[in-house]
C-alpha positions in Angstrom: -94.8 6.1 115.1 -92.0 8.1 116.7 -91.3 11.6 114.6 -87.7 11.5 113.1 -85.8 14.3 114.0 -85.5 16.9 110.8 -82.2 17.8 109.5 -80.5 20.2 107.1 -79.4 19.3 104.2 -76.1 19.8 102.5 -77.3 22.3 99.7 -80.1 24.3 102.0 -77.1 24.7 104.6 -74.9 26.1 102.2 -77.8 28.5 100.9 -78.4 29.4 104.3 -74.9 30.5 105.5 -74.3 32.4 102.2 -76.9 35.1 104.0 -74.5 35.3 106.6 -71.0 36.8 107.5 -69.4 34.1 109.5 -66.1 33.8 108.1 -64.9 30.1 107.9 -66.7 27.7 109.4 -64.4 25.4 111.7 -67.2 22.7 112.4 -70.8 21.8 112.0 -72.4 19.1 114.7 -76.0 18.1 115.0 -77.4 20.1 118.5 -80.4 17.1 118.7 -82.5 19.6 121.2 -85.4 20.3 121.2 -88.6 20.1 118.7 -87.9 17.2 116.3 -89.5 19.1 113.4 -86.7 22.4 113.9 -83.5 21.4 113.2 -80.3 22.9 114.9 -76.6 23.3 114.2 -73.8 23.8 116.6 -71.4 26.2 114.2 -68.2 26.7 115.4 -66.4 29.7 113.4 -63.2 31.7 113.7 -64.8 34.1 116.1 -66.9 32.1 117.6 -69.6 29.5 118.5 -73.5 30.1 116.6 -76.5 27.8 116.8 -78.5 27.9 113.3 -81.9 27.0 113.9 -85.1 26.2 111.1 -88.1 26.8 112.5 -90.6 24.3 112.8 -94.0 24.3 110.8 -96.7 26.2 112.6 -94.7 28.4 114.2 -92.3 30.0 111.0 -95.0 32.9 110.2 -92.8 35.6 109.2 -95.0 37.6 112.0 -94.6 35.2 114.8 -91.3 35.5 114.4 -90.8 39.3 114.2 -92.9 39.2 117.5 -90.2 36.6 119.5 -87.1 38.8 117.8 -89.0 41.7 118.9 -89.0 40.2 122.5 -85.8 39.0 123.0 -84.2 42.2 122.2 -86.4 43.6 124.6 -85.4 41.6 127.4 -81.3 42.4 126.2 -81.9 46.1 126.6 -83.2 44.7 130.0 -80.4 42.6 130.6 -82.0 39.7 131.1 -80.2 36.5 129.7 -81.0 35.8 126.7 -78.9 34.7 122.9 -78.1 37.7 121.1 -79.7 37.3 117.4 -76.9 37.7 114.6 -78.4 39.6 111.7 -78.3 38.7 107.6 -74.8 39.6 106.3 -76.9 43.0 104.5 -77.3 43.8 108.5 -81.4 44.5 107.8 -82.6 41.4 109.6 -82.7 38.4 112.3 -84.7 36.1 110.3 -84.0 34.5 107.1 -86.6 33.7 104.6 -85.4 31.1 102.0 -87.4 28.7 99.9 -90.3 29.0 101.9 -88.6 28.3 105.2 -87.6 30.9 108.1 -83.9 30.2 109.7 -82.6 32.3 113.1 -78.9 32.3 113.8 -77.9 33.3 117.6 -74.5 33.8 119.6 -74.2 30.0 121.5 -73.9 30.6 124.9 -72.8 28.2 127.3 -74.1 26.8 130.6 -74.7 23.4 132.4 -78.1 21.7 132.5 -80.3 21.7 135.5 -79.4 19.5 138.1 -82.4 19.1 140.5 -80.7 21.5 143.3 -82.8 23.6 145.3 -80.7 26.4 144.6 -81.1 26.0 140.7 -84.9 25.6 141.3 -85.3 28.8 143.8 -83.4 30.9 140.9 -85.4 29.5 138.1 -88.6 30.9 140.0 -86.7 34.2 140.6 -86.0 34.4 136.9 -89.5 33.7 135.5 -90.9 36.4 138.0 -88.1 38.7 136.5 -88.8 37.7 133.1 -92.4 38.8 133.8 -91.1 42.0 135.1 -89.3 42.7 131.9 -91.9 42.5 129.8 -94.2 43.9 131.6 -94.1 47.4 129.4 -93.5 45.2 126.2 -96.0 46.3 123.3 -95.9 45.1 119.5 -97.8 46.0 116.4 -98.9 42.5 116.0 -101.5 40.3 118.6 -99.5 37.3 119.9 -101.7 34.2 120.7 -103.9 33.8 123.5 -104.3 29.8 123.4 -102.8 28.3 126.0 -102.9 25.1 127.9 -105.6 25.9 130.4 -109.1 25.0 129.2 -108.2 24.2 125.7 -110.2 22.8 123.1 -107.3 21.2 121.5 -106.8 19.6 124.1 -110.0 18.3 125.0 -109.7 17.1 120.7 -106.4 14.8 121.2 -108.2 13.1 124.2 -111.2 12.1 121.8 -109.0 11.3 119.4 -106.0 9.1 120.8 -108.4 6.4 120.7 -108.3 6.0 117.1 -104.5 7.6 116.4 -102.6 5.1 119.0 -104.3 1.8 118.0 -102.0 0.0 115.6 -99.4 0.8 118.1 -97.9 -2.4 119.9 -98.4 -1.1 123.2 -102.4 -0.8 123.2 -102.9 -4.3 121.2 -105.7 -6.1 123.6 -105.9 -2.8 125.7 -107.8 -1.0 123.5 -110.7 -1.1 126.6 -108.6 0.7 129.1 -107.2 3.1 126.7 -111.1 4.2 126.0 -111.0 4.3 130.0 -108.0 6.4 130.6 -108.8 9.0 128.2 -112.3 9.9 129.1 -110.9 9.6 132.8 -108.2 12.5 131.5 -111.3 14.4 129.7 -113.2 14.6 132.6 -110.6 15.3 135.0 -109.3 17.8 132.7 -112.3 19.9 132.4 -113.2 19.7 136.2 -109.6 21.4 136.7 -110.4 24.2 134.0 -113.9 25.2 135.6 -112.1 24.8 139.1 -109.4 27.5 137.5 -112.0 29.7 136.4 -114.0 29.7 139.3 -110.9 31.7 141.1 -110.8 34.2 138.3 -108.2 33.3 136.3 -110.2 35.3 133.4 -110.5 38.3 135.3 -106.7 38.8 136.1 -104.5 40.9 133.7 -102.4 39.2 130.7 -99.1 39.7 129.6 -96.3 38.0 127.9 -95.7 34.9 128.8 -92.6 32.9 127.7 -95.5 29.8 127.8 -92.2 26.6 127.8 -91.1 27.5 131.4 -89.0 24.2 131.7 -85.3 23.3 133.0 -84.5 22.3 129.4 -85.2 26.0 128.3 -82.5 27.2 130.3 -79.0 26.8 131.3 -77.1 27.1 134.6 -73.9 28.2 136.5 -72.8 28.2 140.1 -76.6 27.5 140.8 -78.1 30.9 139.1 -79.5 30.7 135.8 -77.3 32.2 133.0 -79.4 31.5 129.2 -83.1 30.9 128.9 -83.8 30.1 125.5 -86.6 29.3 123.4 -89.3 32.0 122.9 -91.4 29.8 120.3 -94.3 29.4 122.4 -94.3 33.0 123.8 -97.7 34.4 124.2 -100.0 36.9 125.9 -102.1 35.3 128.7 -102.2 36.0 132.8 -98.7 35.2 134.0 -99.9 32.2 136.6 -100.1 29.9 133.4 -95.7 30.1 133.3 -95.7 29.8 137.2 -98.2 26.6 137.1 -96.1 25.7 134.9 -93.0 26.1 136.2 -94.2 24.7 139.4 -95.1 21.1 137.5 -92.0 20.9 135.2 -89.1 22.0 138.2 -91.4 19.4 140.8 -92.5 16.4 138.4 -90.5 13.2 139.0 -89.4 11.1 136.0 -86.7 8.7 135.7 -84.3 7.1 133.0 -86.6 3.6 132.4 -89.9 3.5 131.1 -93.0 5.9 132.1 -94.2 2.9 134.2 -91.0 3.0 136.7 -91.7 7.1 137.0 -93.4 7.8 140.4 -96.7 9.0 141.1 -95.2 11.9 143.2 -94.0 15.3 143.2 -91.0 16.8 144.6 -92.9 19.4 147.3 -89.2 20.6 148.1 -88.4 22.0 144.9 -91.9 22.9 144.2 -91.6 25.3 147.3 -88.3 25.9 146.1 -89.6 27.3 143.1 -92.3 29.3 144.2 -90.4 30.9 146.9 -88.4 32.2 144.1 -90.8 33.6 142.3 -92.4 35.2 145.3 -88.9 36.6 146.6 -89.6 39.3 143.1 -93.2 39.0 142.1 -96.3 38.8 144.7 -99.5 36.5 144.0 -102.9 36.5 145.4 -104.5 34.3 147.7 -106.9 33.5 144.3 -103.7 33.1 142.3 -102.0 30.7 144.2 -106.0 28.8 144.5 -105.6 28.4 141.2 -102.5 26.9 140.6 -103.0 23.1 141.3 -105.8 23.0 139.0 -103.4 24.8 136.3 -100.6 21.8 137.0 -103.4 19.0 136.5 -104.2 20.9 132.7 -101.1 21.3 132.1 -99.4 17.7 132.9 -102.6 16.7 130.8 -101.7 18.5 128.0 -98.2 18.0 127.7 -98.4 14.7 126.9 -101.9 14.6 125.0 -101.1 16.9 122.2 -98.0 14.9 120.6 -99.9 11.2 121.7 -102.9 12.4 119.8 -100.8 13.6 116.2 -98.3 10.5 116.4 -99.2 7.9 118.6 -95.7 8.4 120.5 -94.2 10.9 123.0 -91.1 11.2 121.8 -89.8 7.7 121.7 -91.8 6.5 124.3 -95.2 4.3 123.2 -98.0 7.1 123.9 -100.2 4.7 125.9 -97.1 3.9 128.3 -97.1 7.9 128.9 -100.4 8.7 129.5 -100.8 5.6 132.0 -98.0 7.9 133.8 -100.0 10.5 133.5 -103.0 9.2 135.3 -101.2 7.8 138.3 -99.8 11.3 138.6 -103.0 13.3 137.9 -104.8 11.2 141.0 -101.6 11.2 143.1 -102.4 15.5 142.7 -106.1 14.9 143.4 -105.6 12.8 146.4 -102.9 15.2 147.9 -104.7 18.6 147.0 -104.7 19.4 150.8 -100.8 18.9 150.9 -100.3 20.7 147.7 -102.4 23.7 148.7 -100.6 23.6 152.4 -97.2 23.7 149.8 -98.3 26.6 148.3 -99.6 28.5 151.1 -96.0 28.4 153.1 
């Protein structure tokens, strides 16, 4: 079953906007990005463009979000580019509480999506290791989370349980046997890749924030440097080699526009050399560090996809047993190439 994407309706929009100072309000279009469960509206008013945003369940504690409001103006007073936040119309504060529900209103900013370039990849890496620069000093009365995806029990959870969620699903009728297969072949390669993590320290190294979504959709472009990173939901405090693994996978990973069957196995070395280059050109990583990070790629494609399969059967629109097929062929494609992929990394 495929999530529909959540919308406002007419009444708790006009609530919502009576909290704030906008003036009149030109036009008001659906901005389909993102999580399905937080709806978002492109508002364009006499002054200016906003995006009005719900946030999701799970992640609207009043806390949470004092914590990522907290962090992005941080990272303005560091000019690093991020929305500005537009405050209630009392001018007191960033988040909106109505009827049980928190809303966030920022400043659109514009910029293109990424384009696969080397050049947009090399600056993405730059900008996560300047990101991580920023907020290195950044402190906050309240403990963020810790979870991540690297050796997570969650994880480990929606692998025992896809079995059961994904089988009135059209896709896994008379495959039920190989889907049984697949997903204690993703358990166990999952957990080898977390002890394999471990055993280069990864529990020994310092934490800080991490932005934890490091992704080309989290971030727009211009001329080839990046100009908006967005989305701070999933911010977190852990060692900052989970956002470069990360990063590495989602600026390398292959996919194309047919089904997860047509996708190939590979992964784009260029870009992922690209990528770390850029990161290295502002923040150095240890010979342990940069050990570690193919095993952090294999936990992380693994848990990308398991996660939603496991609550809805689906990824996205895509049939969930489809995906995680996908997933395998690329999980053993980064097994059997670990020599390459190390050699990458190394350069």
């Amino acid at each position: 079953m495929t999530i529909e994407r959540e919308r406002f309706s007419p009444d708790e929009l006009a609530v919502v906007l009576s909290h704030y100072d906008l003036g009149v309000i030109r036009n008001a279009k659906e901005f389909a990005r993102g999580s399905r469960r937080s709806p978002k509206l492109l508002l364009r008013a006499v002054d200016g463009r906003y995006l009005l945003k719900r946030r999701a369940a799970g992640r609207d504690k009043p806390e949470r979000v004092e914590f990522a409001h907290a962090l992005l103006k941080k990272l303005r007073q560091r000019r690093f580019p991020v929305p500005a936040l537009v405050p209630t119309r009392d001018g007191q504060d960033s988040m909106l509480r109505s009827a049980g529900r928190v809303y966030e209103l920022f400043e659109f900013m514009d910029g293109e999506r990424y384009d696969g370039s080397l050049e947009q990849t090399t600056h993405a890496g730059k900008t996560l290791a300047r990101f991580h620069r920023a907020v290195a000093d950044f402190q906050t009365g309240w403990v963020p989370p810790r979870r991540a995806y690297h050796d997570s029990q969650a994880v480990r959870d929606g692998l025992n349980s896809i079995p059961t969620t994904t089988t009135g699903h059209d896709s896994v009728a008379g495959h039920e046997a190989e889907l049984l297969s697949l997903t204690q072949e993703l358990y166990e390669r999952y957990d080898e890749a977390a002890e394999a993590a471990d055993a280069c320290g990864l529990n020994a190294w310092p934490t800080t924030i991490i932005h934890g979504d490091w992704h080309p959709g989290n971030m727009l472009f211009r001329r080839g440097r990046v100009v908006v990173v967005l989305d701070f939901d999933s911010a977190r405090q852990q060692t900052r080699i989970i956002d470069v693994a990360n990063g590495l996978l989602q600026f390398s990973i292959l996919r194309s526009s047919g089904e997860p069957a047509d996708w190939p196995s590979f992964f784009d070395g260029t870009r992922m050399r690209r990528f770390l280059m850029g990161y290295l050109a502002k923040q150095a990583l240890s010979r342990d560090q940069r050990a570690a990070i193919p095993h952090l790629m294999l936990q992380s494609l693994i848990a990308e996809s398991v996660v939603p399969i496991a609550a809805t059967g689906s990824f996205g629109p895509m049939p969930g047993f489809g995906v995680l097929q996908m997933v395998r062929r690329k999980v053993r494609w980064l097994l059997q190439n670990g020599e390459r992929l190390r050699g990458w990394l190394r350069e």
